[in-house]
C-alpha positions as CSV (number, residue, x, y, z in Angstrom):
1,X,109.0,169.3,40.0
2,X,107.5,166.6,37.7
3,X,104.7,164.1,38.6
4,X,103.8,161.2,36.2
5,X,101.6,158.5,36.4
6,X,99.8,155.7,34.2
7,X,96.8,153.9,34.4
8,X,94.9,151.1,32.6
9,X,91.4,152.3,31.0
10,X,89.3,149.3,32.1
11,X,89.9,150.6,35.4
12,X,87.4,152.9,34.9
13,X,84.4,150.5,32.9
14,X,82.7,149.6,36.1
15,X,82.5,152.6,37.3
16,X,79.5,153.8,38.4
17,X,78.3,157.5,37.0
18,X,78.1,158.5,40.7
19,X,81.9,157.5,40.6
20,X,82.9,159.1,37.6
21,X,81.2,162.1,38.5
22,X,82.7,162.4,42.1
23,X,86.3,162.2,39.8
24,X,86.2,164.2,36.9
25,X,84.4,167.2,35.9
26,X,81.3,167.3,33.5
27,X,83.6,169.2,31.4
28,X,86.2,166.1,31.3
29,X,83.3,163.3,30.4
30,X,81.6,165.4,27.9
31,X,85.5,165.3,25.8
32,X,85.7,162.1,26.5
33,X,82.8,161.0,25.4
34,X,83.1,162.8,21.6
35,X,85.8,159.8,20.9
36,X,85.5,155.9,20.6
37,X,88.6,155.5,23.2
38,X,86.6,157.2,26.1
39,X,87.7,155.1,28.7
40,X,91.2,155.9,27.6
41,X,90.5,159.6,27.6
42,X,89.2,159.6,31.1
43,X,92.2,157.1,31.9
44,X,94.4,160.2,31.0
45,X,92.7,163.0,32.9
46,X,93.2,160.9,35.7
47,X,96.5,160.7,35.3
48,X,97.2,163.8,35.0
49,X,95.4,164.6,38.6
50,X,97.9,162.3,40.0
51,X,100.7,163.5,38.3
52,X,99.8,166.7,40.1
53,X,99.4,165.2,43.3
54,X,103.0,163.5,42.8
55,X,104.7,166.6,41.4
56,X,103.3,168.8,44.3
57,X,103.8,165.8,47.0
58,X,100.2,166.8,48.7
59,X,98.0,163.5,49.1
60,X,95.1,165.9,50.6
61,X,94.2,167.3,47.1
62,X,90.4,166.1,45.9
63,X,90.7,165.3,42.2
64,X,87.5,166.8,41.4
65,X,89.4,170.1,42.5
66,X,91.6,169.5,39.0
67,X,90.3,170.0,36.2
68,X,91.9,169.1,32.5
69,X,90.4,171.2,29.7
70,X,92.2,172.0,26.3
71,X,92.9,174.9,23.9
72,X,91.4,175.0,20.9
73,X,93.9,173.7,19.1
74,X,93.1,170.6,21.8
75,X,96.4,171.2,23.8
76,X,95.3,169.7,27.1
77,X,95.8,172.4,30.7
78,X,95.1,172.0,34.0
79,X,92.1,174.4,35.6
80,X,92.9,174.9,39.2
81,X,90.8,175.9,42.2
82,X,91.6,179.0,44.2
83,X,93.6,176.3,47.5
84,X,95.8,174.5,45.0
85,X,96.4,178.0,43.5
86,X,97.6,179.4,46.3
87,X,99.8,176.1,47.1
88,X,101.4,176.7,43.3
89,X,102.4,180.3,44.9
90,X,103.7,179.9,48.0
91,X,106.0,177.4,46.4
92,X,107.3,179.6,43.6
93,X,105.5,177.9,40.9
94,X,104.3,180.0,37.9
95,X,103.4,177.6,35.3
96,X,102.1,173.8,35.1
97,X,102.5,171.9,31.8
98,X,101.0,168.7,30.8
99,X,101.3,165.6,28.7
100,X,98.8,163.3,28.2
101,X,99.3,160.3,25.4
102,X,97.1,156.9,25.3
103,X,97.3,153.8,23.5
104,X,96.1,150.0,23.6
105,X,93.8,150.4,26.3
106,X,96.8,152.4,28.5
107,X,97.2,156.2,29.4
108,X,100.1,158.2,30.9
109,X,100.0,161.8,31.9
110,X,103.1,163.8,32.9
111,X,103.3,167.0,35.0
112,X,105.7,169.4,35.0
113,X,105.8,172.5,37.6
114,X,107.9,175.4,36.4
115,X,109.3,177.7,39.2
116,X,109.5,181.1,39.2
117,X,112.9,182.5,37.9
118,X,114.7,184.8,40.7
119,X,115.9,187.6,39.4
């Protein structure tokens, strides 16, 4: 299944901290904030939570239940609570990869759920 989605940055200017906060992790803003594009960077977590709401087609998911994060080579992942885990299961998905790429005030996530290969 694939889920993408793109979303202007100065959607996300006026938002209050209690907004922000309600959206992405402490984790996210605290990466987002290390760069001069952090609008952009938040633009692009968002978009990858609904990317995953698209690929998995399940509306009722909270955003703040998605978490991006990155390796230390600053590949970006998706940290998942225990519900949406279970949803990945029961539905034969083993793996979730991302993209995430901003530019010009514009970010664009996509999602892509691997299933699990029958043998």
């Amino acid at each position: 299944m694939v889920g993408i989605d793109i979303e202007s940055a100065t959607r996300f200017k006026n938002w209050s901290e209690q907004n922000l906060n309600r959206v992405f992790s402490k984790t996210e803003i605290c990466y987002a904030k290390k760069f001069k594009n952090f609008y952009e960077h938040l633009a692009g977590f968002y978009c990858v939570k609904e990317a995953l709401v698209k690929a998995l087609n399940n509306k009722t998911l909270k955003f703040n239940e998605i978490e991006v994060l990155h390796t230390q080579t600053g590949k970006p992942y998706v940290s998942l609570n225990q519900q949406i885990k279970s949803q990945l299961s029961l539905s034969n998905f083993n793996e979730i990869e991302i993209s995430i790429s901003h530019s010009q005030g514009f970010a664009v996530a996509v999602v892509l759920l691997n299933k699990t290969k029958e043998k």
